[in-house]
C-alpha positions in Angstrom: 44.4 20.1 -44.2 40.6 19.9 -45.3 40.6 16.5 -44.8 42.2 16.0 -41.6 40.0 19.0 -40.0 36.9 16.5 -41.4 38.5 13.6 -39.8 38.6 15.5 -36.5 35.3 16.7 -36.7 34.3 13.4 -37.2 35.8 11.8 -34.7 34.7 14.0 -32.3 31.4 13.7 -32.9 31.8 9.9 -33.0 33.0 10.4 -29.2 30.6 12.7 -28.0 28.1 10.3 -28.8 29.9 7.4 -27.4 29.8 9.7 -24.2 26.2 10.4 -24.6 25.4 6.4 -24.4 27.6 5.9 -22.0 25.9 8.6 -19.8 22.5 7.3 -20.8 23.3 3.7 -19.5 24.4 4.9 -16.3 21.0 6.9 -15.9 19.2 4.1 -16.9 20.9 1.7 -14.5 20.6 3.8 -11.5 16.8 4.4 -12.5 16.7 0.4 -12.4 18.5 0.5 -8.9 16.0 3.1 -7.5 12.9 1.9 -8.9 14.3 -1.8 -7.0 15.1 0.1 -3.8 12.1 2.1 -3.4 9.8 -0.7 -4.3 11.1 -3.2 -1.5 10.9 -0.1 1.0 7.6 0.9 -0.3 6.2 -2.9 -0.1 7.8 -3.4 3.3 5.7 0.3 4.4 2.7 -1.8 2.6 2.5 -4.4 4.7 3.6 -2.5 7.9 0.8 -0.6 7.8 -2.0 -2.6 6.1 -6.0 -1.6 6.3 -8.2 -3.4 8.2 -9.9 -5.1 5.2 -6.8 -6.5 3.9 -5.6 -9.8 5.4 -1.9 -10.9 5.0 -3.0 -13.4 1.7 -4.8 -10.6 0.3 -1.6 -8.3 0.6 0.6 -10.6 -0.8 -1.0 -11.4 -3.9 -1.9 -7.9 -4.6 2.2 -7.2 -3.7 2.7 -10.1 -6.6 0.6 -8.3 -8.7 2.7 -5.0 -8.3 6.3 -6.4 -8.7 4.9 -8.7 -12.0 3.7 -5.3 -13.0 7.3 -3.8 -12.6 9.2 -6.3 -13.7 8.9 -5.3 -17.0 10.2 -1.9 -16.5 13.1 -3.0 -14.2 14.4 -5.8 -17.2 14.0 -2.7 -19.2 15.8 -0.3 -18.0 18.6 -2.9 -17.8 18.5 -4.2 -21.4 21.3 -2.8 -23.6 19.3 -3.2 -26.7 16.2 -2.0 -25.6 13.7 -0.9 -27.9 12.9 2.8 -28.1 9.6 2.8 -26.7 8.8 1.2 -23.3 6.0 -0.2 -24.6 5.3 -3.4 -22.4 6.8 -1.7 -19.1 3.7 0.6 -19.4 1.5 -2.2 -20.0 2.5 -3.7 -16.8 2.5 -0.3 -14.6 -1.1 -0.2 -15.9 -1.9 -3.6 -14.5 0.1 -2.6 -11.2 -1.1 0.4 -10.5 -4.6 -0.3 -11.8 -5.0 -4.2 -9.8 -2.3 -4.5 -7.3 -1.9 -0.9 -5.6 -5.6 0.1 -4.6 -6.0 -3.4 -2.5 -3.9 -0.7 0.0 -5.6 2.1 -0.2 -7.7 2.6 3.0 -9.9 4.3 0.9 -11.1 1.2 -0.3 -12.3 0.7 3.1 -15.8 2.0 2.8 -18.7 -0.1 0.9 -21.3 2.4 -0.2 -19.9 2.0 -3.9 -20.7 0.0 -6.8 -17.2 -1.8 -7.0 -16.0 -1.8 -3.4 -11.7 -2.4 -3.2 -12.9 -4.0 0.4 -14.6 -6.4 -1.5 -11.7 -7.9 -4.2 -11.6 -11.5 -3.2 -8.1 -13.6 -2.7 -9.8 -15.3 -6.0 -10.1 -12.7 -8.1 -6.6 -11.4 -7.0 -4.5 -14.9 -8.0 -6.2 -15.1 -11.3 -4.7 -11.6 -11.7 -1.9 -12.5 -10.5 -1.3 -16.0 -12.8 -2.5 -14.3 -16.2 -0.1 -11.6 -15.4 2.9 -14.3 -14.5 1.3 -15.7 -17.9 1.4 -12.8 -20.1 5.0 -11.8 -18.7 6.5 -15.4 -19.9 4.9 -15.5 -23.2 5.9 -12.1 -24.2 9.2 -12.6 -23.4 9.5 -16.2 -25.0 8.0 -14.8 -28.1 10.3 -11.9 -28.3 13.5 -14.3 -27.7 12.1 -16.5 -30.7 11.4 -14.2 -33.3 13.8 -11.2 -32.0 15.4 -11.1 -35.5 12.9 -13.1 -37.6 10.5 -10.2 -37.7 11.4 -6.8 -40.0 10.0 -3.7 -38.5 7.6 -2.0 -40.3 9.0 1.1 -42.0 5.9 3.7 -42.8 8.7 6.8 -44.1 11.1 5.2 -45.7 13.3 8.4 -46.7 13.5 11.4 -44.5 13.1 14.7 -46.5 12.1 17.3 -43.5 10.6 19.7 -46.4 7.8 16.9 -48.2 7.3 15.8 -44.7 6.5 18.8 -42.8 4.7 19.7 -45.8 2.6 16.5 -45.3 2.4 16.7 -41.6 1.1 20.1 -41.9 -1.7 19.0 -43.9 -2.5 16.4 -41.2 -2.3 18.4 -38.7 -5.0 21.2 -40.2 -7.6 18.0 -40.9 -6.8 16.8 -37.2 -7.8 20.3 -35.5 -10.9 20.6 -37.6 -12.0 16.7 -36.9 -11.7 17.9 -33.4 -14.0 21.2 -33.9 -15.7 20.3 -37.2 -18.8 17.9 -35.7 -19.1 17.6 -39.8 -15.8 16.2 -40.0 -16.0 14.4 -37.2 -19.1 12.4 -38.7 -17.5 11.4 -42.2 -17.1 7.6 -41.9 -13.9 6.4 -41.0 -12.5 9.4 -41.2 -12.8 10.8 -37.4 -10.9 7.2 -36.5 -7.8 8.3 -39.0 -7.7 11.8 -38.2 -7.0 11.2 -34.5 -4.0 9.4 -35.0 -2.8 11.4 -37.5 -2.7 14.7 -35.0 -0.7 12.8 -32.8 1.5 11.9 -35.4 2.2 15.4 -36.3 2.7 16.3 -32.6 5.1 13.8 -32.1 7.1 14.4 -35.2 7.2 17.9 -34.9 8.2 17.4 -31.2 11.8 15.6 -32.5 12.2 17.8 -35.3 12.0 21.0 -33.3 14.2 19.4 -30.4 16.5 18.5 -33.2 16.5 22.2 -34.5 15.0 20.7 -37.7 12.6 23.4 -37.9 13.7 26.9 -38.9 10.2 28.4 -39.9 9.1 30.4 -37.2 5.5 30.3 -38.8 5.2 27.0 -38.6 6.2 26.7 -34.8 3.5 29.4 -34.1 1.2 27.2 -36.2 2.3 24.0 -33.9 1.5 26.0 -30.8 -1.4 27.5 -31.4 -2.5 24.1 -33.0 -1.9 22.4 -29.7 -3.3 25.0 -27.4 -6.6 24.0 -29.7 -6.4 20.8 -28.6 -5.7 20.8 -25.5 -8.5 23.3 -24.7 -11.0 20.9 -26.4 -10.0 18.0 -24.6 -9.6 19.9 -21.2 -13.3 21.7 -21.6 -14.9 18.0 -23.1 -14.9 17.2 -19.2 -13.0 13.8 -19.8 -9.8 14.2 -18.1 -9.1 11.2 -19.5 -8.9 12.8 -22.8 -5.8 14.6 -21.6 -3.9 11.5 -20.0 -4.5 9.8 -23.1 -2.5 12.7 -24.9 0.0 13.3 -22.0 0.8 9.5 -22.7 1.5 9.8 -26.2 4.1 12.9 -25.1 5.7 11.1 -22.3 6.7 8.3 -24.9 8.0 10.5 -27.3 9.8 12.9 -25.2 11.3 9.6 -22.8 12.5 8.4 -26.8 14.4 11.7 -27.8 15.8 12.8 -24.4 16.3 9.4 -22.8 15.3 10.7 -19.5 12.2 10.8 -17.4 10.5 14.6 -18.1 9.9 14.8 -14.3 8.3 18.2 -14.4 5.7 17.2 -17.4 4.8 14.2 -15.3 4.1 16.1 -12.1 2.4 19.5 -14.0 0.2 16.5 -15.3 -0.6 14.3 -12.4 -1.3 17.7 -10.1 -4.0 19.4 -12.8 -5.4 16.0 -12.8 -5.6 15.6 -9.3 -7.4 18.7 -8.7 -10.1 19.0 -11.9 -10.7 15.3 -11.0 -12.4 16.9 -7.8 -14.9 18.8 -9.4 -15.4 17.4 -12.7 -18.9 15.9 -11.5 -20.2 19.7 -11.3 -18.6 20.7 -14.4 -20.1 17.4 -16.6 -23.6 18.5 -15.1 -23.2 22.8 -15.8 -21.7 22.2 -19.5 -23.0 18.3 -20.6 -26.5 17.7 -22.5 -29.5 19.6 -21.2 -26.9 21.9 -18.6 -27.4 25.8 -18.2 -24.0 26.6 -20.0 -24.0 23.6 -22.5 -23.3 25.8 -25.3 -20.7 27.9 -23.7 -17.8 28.3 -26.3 -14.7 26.2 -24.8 -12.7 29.4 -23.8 -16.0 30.2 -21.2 -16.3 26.1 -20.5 -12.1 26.6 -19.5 -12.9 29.6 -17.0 -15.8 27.8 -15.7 -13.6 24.3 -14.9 -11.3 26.7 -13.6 -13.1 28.6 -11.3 -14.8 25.5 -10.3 -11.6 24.0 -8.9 -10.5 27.0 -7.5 -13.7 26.9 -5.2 -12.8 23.8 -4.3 -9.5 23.7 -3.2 -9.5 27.5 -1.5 -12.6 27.7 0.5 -11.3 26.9 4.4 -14.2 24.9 5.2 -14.4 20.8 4.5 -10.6 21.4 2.9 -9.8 18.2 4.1 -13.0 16.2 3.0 -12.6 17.7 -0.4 -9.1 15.9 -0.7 -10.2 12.9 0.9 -13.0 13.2 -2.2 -10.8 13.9 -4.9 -8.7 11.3 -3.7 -11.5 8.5 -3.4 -12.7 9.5 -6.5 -9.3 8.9 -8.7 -8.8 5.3 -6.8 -12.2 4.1 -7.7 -11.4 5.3 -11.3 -8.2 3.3 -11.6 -9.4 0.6 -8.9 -9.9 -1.7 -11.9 -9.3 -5.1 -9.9 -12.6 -3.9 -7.8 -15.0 -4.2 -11.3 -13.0 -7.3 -11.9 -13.9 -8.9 -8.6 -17.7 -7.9 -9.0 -17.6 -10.1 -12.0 -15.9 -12.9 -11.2 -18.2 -13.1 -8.2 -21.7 -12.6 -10.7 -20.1 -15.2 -13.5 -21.8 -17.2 -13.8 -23.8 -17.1 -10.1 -26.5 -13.9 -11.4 -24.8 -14.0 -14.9 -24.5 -16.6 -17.9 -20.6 -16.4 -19.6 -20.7 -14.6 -22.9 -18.6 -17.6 -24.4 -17.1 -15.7 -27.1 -20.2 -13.0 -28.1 -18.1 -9.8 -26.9 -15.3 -11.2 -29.5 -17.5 -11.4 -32.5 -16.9 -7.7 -33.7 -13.5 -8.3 -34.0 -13.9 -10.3 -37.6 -15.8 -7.2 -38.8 -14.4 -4.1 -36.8 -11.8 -3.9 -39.3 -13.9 -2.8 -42.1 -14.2 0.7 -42.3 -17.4 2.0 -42.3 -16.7 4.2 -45.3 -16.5 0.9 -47.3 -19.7 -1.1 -45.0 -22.3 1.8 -44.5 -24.7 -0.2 -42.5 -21.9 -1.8 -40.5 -23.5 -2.5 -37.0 -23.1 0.0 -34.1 -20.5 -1.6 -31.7 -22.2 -0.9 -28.3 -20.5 -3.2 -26.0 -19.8 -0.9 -23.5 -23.5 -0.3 -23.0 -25.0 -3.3 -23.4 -22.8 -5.3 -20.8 -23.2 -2.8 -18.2 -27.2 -3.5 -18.4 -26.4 -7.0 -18.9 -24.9 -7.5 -15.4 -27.3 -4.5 -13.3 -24.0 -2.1 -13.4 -26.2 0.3 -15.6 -29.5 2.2 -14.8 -32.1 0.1 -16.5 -32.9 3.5 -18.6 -29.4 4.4 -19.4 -28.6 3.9 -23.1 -25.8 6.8 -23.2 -23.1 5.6 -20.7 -20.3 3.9 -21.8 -18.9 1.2 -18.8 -15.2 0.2 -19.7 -15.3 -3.9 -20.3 -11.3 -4.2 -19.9 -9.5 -6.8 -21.5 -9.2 -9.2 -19.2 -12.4 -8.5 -17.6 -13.9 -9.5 -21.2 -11.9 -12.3 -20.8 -13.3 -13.7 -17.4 -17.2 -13.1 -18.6 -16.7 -15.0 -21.7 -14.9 -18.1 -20.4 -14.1 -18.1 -16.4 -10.8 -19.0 -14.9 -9.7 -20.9 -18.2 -10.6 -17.6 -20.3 -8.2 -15.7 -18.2 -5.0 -17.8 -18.2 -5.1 -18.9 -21.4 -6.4 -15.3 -22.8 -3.7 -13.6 -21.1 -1.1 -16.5 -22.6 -2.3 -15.7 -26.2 -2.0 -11.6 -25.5 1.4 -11.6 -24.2 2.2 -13.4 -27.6 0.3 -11.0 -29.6 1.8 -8.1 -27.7 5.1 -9.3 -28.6 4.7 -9.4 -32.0 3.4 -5.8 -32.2 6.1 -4.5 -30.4 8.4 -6.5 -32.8 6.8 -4.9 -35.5 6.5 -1.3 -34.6 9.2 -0.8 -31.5 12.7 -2.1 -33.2 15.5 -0.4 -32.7 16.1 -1.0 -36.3 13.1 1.1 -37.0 14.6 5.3 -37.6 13.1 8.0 -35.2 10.0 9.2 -37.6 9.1 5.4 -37.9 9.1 5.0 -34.2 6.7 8.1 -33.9 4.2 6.2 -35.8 4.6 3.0 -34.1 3.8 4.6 -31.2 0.4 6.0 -31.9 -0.5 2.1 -32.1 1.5 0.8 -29.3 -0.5 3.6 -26.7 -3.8 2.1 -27.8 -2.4 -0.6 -26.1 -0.9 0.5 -22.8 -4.5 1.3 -20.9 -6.3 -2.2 -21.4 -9.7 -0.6 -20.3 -11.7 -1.6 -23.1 -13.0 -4.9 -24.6 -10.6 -6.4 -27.5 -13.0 -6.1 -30.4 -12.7 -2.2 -29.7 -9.2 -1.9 -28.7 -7.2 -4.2 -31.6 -10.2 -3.9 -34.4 -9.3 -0.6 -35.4 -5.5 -1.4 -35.7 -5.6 -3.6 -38.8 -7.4 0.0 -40.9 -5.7 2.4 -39.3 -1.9 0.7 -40.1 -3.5 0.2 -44.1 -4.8 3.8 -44.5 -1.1 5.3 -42.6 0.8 2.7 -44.7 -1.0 4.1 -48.1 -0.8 7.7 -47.6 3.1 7.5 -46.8 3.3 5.4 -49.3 1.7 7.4 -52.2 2.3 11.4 -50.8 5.5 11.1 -49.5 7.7 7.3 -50.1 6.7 7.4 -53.9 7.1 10.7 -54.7 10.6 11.2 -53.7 11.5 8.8 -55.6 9.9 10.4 -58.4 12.1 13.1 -57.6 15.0 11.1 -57.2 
């Protein structure tokens, strides 16, 4: 009798989750269907209503841009065998959102900024538009190639929630004080590992307490408060982007365990972003440097950005220009085919190609500085924004984004892009090979995924963006390997 309650027990479990895939593959295919739909209505609205500064050629290679961009996500959501991250449909929702759909923003109308939308040439737009086509095929060649002639990487290779919560907890702690600890924060190499470890934690704790895996009320206090810490910190630094960068990491994980969108995390995010984007000028100027409340503590900083956008958005007066403000200001920040444009059009008229300089670092970025004390001060950022006039002549502090295939145009032109973007969608392949496989368990996929969202937002050169990978997987790979993957089998 035992044995046949077992046998029902099991088999009803086996069909529930039969049911439960079933019911996720219908969600996912009507997704597909709607994202299809509503992005032919939304491109025939486009080019219904165009802005004066956009001429039919310039619409439809920005449109091309957009629908390479989606592609990836559409083929995505209708791939049975997916992998559990949507790694490479983000990747091209950056490039679509961030070069295809500000050519259509009349805000790009007006040409009293440093990187006007107005100004994107047709030029500039189909060399986006090839290296993207370019990318897309060699990703997805590479991937049908080597689909199962590549093992995932496995960083926990037994699950034992105890050892590993034990473990997480202990990264979590360092992670919080790395982010309040300027100390900690300044030990060599160890501010770079520390970051991706709190994320790590988050994540992991995120499926364990979803799966009810976590029964110490303690530690979920401990989880909370720990996150309300780190969000504060981030929100008070003044660089939204700071946020979005963590918001990312949760959308990933929470799209992995639930298998649906988490449409009321996106839109809490994208509204609180919206509306301290609008007055986080005045903030950076009150709380940054030299300013009059620069050593506020970052629960007065919070009531200050607070009351700051409050201001804004409830006085009656200029209502309107203050959204139009807000709004100009978050498409120039994601306007990235208008900085791409202004270089194509100074390389190499005003400015010599770097031919390959800017990709130097990349042969010695990987060497922790704990290990290479003297190891030079990457600056690029800096130092190619005074290069091409982007840059006050006396500003040595800001940091100008040199995206990836922006690097790419400066250092070799038209053949630098669409061969450059060739090589990445190869190289992008076999990351996501190696740490997005569905043969990889859930605590293995949280870990892939703190690499894979370095990846997502191109907006920095390559030297910066894949030289801290190589480390970063070494020092993760050791300490799982030594605190948690040897030591149960000790035990064992």
């Amino acid at each position: 009798m035992v044995k046949t309650n077992n046998t029902k027990n099991g088999l009803n479990q086996l069909d529930n989750l039969l049911k439960n895939d079933q019911a996720n593959e219908q969600y996912l295919k009507r997704l597909a269907w709607i994202l299809i739909i509503g992005l032919i209505a939304y491109s025939i609205k486009l080019l219904n209503k165009l802005p004066e500064d956009v001429t039919p050629i310039k619409a439809y290679l920005a449109l091309g841009i957009i629908w390479l961009g989606t592609l990836p996500a559409m083929q995505y959501l209708f791939d049975k065998e997916r992998p559990p991250i949507p790694f490479f449909p983000l990747v091209g929702l950056y490039y679509a959102s961030g070069f295809g759909l500000p050519i259509f923003s009349s805000i790009g109308e007006k040409k009293d900024i440093e990187f006007s939308i107005s100004e994107v040439t047709n030029k500039a737009l189909l060399l986006v538009l090839l290296g993207l086509l370019g990318m897309n095929i060699s990703f997805y060649i590479v991937k049908y190639f080597l689909h199962n002639k590549i093992l995932p990487f496995k960083f926990i290779k037994n699950n034992t929630n105890d050892r590993l919560i034990y473990l997480l907890t202990i990264f979590l702690i360092a992670h919080i004080l790395c982010v309040y600890v300027p100390f900690v924060q300044n030990i060599p190499s160890v501010g770079q590992l520390l970051e991706p470890v709190g994320f790590i934690s988050y994540g992991i704790f995120y499926i364990l307490w979803s799966r009810n895996e976590i029964k110490s009320n303690p530690l979920k206090i401990f989880i909370i408060v720990s996150f309300i810490l780190e969000m504060l910190k981030r929100f008070t630094s003044g660089l939204l982007a700071e946020v979005m960068v963590l918001c990312l990491f949760l959308f990933i994980i929470i799209w992995y365990e639930r298998k649906r969108i988490p449409i009321i995390f996106i839109t809490i995010t994208i509204v609180l972003f919206y509306i301290f984007s609008s007055v986080k000028a005045e903030y950076r100027v009150m709380t940054w440097n030299d300013g009059e409340l620069s050593n506020a503590n970052p629960l007065q900083k919070a009531q200050i950005f607070i009351d700051l956008a409050i201001q804004k958005f409830t006085l009656s007066e200029g209502k309107e220009d203050n959204l139009d403000n807000t709004s100009e200001s978050i498409v120039n920040r994601t306007a990235t085919i208008a900085l791409f444009s202004r270089v194509v059009e100074d390389t190499p008229k005003l400015v010599p190609f770097y031919s390959g300089e800017t990709y130097l670092p990349i042969f010695t970025s990987f060497i922790p500085r704990a290990l290479w004390a003297d190891k030079p001060e990457a600056r690029t950022g800096n130092l190619w924004g005074h290069r091409y006039g982007y840059l006050e002549i006396d500003d040595y502090e800001t940091s100008l984004n040199l995206p990836i295939i922006v690097e790419m145009y400066a250092n070799f032109g038209e053949t630098g892009v669409l061969s450059g973007m060739l090589l990445l969608g190869a190289l992008l392949a076999l990351i996501d090979l190696k740490f997005n496989s569905t043969r990889m368990n859930s605590l293995n996929v949280v870990v892939g995924a703190t690499f894979l969202q370095e990846l997502i937002f191109q907006e920095s050169n390559a030297s910066l963006v894949l030289g801290g990978l190589i480390p970063l997987i070494v020092a993760l790979y050791l300490i799982f390997e030594y605190f948690l993957n040897r030591s149960i089998s000790k035990i064992k």
